[in-house]
OpenMM code with the backbone's topology and positions (N, CA, C; nanometers):
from openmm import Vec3, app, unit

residues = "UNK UNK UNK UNK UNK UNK UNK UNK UNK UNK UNK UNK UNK UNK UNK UNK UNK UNK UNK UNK UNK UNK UNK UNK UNK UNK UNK UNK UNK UNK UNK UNK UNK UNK UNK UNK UNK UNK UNK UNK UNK UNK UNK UNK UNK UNK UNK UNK UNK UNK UNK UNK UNK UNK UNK UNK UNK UNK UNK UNK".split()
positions = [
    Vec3(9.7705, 10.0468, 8.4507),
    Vec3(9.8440, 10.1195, 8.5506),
    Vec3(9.9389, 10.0242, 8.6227),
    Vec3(10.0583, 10.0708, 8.6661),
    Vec3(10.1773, 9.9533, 8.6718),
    Vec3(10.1971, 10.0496, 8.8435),
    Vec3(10.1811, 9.9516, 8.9171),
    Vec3(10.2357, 9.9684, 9.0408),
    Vec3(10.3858, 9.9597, 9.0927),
    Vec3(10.4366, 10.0866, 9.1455),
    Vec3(10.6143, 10.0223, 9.1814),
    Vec3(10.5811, 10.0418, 9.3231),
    Vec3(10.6351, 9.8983, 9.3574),
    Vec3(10.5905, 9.8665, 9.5134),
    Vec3(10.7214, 9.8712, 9.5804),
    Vec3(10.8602, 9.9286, 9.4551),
    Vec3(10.9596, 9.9564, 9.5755),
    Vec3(10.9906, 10.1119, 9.5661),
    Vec3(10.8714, 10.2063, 9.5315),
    Vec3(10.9174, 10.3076, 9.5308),
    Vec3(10.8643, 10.3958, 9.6640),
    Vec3(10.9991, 10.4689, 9.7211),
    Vec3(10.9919, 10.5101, 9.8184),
    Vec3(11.0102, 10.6353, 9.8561),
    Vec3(10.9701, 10.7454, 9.7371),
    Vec3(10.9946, 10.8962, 9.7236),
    Vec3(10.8841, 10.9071, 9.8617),
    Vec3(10.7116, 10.8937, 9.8414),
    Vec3(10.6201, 10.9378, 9.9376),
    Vec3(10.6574, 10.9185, 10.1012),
    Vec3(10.7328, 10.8029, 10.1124),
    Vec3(10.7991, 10.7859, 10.2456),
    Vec3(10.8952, 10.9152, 10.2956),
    Vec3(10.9655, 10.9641, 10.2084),
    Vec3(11.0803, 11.0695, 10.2166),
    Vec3(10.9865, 11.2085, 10.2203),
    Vec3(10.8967, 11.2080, 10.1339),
    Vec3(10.8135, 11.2896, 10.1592),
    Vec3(10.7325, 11.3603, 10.2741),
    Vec3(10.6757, 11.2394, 10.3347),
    Vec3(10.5648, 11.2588, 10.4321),
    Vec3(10.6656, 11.2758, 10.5507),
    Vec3(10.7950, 11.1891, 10.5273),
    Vec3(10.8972, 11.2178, 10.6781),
    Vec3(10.8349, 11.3691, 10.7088),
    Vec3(10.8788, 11.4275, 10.6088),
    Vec3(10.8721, 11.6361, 10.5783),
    Vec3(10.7832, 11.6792, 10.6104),
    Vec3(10.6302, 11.6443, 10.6381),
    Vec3(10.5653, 11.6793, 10.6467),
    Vec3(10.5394, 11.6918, 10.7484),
    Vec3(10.5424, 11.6120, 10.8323),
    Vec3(10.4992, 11.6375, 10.9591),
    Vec3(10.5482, 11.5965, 11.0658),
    Vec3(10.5239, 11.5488, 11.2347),
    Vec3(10.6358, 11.5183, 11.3349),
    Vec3(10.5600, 11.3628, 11.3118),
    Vec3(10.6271, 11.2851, 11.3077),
    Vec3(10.5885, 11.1045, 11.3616),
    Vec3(10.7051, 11.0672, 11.4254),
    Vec3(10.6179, 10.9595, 11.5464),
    Vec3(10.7260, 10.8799, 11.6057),
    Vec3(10.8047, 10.8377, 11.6069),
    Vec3(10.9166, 10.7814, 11.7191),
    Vec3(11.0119, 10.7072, 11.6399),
    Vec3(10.9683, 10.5928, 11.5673),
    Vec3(10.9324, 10.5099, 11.6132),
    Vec3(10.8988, 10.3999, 11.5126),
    Vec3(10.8121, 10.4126, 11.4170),
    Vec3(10.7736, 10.5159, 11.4067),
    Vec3(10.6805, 10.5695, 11.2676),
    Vec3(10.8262, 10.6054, 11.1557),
    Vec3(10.8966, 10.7126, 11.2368),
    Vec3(11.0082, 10.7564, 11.1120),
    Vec3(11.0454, 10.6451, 11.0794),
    Vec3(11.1281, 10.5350, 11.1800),
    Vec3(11.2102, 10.3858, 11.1498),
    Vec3(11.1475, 10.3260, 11.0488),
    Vec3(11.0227, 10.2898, 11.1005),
    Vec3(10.9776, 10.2202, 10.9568),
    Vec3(10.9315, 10.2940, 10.7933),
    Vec3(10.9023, 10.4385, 10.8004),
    Vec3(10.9278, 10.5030, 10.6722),
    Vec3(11.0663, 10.5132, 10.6402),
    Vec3(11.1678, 10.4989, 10.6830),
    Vec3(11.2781, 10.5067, 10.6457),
    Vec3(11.3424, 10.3426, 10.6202),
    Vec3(11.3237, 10.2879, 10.6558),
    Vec3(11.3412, 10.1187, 10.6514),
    Vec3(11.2583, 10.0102, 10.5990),
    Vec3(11.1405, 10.0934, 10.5853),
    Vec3(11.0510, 9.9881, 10.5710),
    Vec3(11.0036, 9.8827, 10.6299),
    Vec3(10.8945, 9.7833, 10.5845),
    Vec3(10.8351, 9.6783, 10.6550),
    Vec3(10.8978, 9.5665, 10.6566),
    Vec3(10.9299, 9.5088, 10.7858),
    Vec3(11.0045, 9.3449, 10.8075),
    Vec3(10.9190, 9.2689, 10.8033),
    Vec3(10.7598, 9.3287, 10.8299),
    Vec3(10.6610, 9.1687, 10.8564),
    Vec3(10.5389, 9.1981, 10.8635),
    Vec3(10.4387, 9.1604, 10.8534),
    Vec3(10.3121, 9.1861, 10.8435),
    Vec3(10.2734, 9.2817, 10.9134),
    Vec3(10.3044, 9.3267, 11.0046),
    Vec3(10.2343, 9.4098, 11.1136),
    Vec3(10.3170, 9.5531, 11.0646),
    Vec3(10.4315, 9.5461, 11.0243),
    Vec3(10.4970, 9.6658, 10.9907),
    Vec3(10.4442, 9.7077, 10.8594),
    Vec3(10.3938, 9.6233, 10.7806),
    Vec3(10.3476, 9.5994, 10.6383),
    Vec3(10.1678, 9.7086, 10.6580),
    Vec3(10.1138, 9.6685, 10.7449),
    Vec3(9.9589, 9.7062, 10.7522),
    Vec3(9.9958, 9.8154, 10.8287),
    Vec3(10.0719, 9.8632, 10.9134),
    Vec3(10.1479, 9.9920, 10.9865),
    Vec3(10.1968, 10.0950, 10.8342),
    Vec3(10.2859, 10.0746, 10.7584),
    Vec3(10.2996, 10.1145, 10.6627),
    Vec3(10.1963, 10.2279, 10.5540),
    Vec3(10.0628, 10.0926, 10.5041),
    Vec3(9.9457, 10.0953, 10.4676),
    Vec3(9.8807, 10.2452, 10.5244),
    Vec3(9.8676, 10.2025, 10.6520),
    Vec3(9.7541, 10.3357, 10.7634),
    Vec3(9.8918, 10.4500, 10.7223),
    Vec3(9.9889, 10.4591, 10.7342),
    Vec3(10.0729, 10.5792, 10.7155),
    Vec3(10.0558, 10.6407, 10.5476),
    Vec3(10.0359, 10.5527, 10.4576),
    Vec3(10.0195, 10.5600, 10.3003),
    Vec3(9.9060, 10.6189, 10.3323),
    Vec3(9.7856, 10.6451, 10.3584),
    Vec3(9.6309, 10.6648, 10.3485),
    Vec3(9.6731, 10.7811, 10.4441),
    Vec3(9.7080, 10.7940, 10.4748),
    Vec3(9.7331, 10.9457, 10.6128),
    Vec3(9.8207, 11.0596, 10.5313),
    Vec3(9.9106, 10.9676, 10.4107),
    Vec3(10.0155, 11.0561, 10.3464),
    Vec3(9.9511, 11.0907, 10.2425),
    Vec3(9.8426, 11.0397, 10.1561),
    Vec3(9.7733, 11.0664, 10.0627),
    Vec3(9.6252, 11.1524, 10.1008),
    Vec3(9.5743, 11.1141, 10.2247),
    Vec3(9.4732, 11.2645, 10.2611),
    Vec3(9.5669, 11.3920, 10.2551),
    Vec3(9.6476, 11.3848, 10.3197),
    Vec3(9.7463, 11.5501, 10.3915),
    Vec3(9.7778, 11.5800, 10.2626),
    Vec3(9.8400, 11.5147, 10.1505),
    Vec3(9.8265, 11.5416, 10.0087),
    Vec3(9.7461, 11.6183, 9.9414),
    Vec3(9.6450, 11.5387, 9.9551),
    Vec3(9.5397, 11.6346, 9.9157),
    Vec3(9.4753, 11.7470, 9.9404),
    Vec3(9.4805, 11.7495, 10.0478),
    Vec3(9.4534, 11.8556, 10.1193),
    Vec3(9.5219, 11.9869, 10.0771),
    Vec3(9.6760, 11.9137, 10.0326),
    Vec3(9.8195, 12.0273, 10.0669),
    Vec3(9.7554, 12.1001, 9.9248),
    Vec3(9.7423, 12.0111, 9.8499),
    Vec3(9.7476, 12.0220, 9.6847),
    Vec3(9.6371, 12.1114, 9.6716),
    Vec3(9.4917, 12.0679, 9.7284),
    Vec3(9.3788, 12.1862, 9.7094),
    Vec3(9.4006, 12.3091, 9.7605),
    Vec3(9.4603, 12.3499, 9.8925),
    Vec3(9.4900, 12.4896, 9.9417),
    Vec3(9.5733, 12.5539, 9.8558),
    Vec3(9.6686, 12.4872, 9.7584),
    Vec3(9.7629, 12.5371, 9.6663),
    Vec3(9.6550, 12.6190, 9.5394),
    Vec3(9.6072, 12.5215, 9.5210),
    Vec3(9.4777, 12.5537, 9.3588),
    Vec3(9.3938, 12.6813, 9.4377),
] * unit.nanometer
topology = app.Topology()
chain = topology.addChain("A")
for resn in residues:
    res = topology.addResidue(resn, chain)
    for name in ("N", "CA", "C"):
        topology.addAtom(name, app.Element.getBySymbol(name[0]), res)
């Protein structure tokens, strides 16, 4: 399994999904400058992949 660590569809995605902060949108839209934006990122990935699932089972 090949990881693309510059792909940034789920970022554009999750914008859609729901209301986040400003500096929540800034950095899904810009991405991480530095470690702390990097592990900020991370907790937003794991928040975008529950609501996912979730979205996906109410669909089935």
């Amino acid at each position: 399994m090949s990881i693309k660590w510059n792909d940034k569809s789920w970022q554009k995605e999750f914008l859609n999904m729901k209301s986040h902060s400003p500096s929540d949108a800034k950095l899904l839209m810009g991405g991480a400058k530095g470690l702390k934006d990097a592990w900020r990122l991370g907790v937003l990935h794991v928040e975008y992949e529950r609501i996912k699932k979730i979205q996906d089972q109410q669909q089935q």
